[in-house]
C-alpha positions as CSV (number, residue, x, y, z in Angstrom):
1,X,-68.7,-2.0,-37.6
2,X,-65.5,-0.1,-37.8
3,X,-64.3,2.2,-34.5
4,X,-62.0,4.8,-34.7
5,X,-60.6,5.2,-31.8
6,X,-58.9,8.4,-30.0
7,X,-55.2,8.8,-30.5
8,X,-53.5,6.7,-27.3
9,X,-51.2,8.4,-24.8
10,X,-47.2,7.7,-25.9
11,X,-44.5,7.0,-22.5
12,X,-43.3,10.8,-23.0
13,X,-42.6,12.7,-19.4
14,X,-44.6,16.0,-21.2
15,X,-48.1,14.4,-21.5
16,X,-50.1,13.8,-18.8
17,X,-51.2,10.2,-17.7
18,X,-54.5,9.8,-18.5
19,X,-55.4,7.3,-16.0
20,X,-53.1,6.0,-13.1
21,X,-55.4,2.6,-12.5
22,X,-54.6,1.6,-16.5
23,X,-58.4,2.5,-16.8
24,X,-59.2,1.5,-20.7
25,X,-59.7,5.2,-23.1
26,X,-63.6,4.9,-24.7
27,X,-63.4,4.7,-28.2
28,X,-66.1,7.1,-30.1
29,X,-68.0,5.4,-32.6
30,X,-68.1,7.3,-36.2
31,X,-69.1,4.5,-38.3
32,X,-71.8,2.0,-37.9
33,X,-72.9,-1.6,-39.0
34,X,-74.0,-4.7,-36.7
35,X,-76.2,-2.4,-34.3
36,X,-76.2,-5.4,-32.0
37,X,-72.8,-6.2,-31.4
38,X,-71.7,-2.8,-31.1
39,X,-74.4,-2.2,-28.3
40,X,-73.7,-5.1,-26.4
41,X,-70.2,-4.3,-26.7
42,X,-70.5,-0.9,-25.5
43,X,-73.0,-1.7,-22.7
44,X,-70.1,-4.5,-21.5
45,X,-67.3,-1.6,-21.3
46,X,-69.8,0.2,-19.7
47,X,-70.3,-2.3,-17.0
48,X,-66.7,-2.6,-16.5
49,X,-66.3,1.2,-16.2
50,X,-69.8,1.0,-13.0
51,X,-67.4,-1.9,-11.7
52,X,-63.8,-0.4,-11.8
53,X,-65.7,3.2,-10.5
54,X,-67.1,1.0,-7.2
55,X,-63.7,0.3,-6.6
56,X,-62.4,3.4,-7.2
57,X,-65.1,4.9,-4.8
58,X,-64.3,2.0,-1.9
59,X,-60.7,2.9,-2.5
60,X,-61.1,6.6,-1.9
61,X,-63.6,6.2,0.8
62,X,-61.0,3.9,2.6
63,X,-58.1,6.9,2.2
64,X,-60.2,9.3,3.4
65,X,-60.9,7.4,6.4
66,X,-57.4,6.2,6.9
67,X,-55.5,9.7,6.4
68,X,-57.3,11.6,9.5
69,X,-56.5,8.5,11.5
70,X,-52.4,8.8,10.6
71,X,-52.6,11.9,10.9
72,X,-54.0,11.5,14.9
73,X,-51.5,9.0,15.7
74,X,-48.4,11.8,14.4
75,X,-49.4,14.2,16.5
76,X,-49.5,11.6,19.3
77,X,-46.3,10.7,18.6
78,X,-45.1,14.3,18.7
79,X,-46.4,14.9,21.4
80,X,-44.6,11.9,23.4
81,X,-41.6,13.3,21.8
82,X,-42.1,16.7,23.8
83,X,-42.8,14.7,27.1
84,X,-39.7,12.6,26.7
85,X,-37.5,14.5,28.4
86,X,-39.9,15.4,31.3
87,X,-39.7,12.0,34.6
88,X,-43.7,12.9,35.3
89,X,-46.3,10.4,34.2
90,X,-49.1,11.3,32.2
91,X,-52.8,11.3,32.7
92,X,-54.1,10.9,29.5
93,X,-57.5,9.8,28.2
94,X,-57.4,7.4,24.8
95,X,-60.3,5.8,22.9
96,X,-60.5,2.0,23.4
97,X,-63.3,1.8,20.8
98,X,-65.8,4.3,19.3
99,X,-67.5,6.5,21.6
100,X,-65.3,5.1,24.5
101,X,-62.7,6.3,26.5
102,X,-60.2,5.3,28.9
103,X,-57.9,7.0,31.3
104,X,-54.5,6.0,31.2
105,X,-51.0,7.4,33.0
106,X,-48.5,6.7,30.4
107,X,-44.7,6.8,31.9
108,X,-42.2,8.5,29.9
109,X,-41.1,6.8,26.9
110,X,-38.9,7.0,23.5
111,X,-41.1,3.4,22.1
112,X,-44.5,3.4,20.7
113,X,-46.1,0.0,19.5
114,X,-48.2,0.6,15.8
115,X,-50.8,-1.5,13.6
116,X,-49.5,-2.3,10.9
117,X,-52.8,-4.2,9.8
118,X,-53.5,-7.6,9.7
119,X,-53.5,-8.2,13.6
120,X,-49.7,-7.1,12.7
121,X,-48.1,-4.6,15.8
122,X,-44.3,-3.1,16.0
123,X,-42.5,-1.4,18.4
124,X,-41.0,1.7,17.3
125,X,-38.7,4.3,18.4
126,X,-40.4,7.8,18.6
127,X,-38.5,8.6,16.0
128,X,-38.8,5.6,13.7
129,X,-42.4,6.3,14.0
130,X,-42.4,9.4,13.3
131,X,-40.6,9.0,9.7
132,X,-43.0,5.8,9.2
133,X,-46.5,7.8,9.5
134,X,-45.3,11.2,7.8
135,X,-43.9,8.8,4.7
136,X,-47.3,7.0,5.2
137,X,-49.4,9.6,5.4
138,X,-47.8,11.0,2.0
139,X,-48.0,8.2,1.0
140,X,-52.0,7.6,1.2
141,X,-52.4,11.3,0.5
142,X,-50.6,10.6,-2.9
143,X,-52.6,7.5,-3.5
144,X,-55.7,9.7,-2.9
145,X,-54.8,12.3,-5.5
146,X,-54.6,9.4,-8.1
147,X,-57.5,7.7,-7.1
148,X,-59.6,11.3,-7.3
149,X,-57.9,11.4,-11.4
150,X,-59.1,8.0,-12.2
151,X,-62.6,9.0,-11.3
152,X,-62.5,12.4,-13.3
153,X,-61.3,10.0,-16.0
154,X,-63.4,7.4,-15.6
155,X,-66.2,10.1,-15.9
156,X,-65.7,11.5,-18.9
157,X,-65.0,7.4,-20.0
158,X,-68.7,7.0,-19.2
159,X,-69.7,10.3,-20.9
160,X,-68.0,8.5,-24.4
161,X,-69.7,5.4,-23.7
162,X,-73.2,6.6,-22.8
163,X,-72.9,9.4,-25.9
164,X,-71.9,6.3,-28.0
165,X,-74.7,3.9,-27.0
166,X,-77.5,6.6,-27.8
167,X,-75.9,7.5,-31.1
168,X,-76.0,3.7,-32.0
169,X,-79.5,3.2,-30.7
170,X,-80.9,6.6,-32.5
171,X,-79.2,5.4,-36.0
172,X,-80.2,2.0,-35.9
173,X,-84.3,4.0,-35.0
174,X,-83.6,6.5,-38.0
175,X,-82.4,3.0,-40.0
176,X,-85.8,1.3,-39.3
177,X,-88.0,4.3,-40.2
178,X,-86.1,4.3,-43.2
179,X,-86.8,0.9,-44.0
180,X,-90.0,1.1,-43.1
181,X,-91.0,4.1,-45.0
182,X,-89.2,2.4,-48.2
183,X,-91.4,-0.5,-47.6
């Protein structure tokens, strides 16, 4: 079977990346032979594209989650950072796990302990952690904007595949009826 593929993306700064994630391009089949290996071969990179779009989805899922959640703990922060200057405690509620809340009177402060993840926690400045969550929340918010181009890539990847599978399958029918009406 010979496959033409489309013309690849060159390293030039005017094109746009086609895929952040290094997501493979679908070739589009124009010529056929070896039905058999070309649909096996297809329905593999279409297996890899169901696997890489699972992680793709997980990825996004765990972004969207995470950015409200940065987002929370800035405002927090900016909020200390308004109340440093005052020498009043004070009474604040904060969740101690979903759906549950605790009072607390929080002293006057210019430190804030973070998770870093991993059962990791640092103290922090007010300010420290102020330029660490707005750089992290650009960060994830950046990282989200890729992920959401990948999968807009990855679906018109599927598109090829999928258009390429039922071209293969309806030649190789049109083949057999051939040879069966020769016969």
């Amino acid at each position: 079977m010979e496959v033409v593929e489309t013309n690849k993306l060159e390293n030039s700064e005017d094109e746009v990346k086609k895929s952040y994630a290094g997501i493979p391009e679908a070739a589009f089949v124009m010529t056929m032979s070896e039905m058999d290996k070309v649909l096996k071969r297809l329905d593999e990179q279409h297996s890899k594209y169901k696997f890489m779009e699972y992680n793709l989805l997980s990825k996004r899922r765990r972004l969207k989650l995470q950015i409200p959640e940065l987002e929370n703990s800035l405002e927090m922060i900016k909020f200390l950072q308004k109340q440093s200057g005052l020498t009043r405690e004070i009474e604040m509620q904060y969740m101690l796990s979903d759906q549950v809340y605790v009072k607390a009177v929080v002293p006057p402060t210019d430190k804030v302990c973070l998770w870093l993840g991993a059962n990791v926690m640092l103290e922090y400045t007010l300010a420290d952690a102020l330029n660490l969550l707005t750089n992290n929340i650009q960060s994830a918010k950046k990282n989200l904007n890729y992920v959401e181009h990948d999968l807009d890539f990855l679906r018109d990847q599927f598109t090829t595949t999928e258009v390429n599978m039922a071209r293969v399958y309806n030649w190789d029918v049109k083949r057999r009826q051939a040879a069966k009406a020769s016969s």
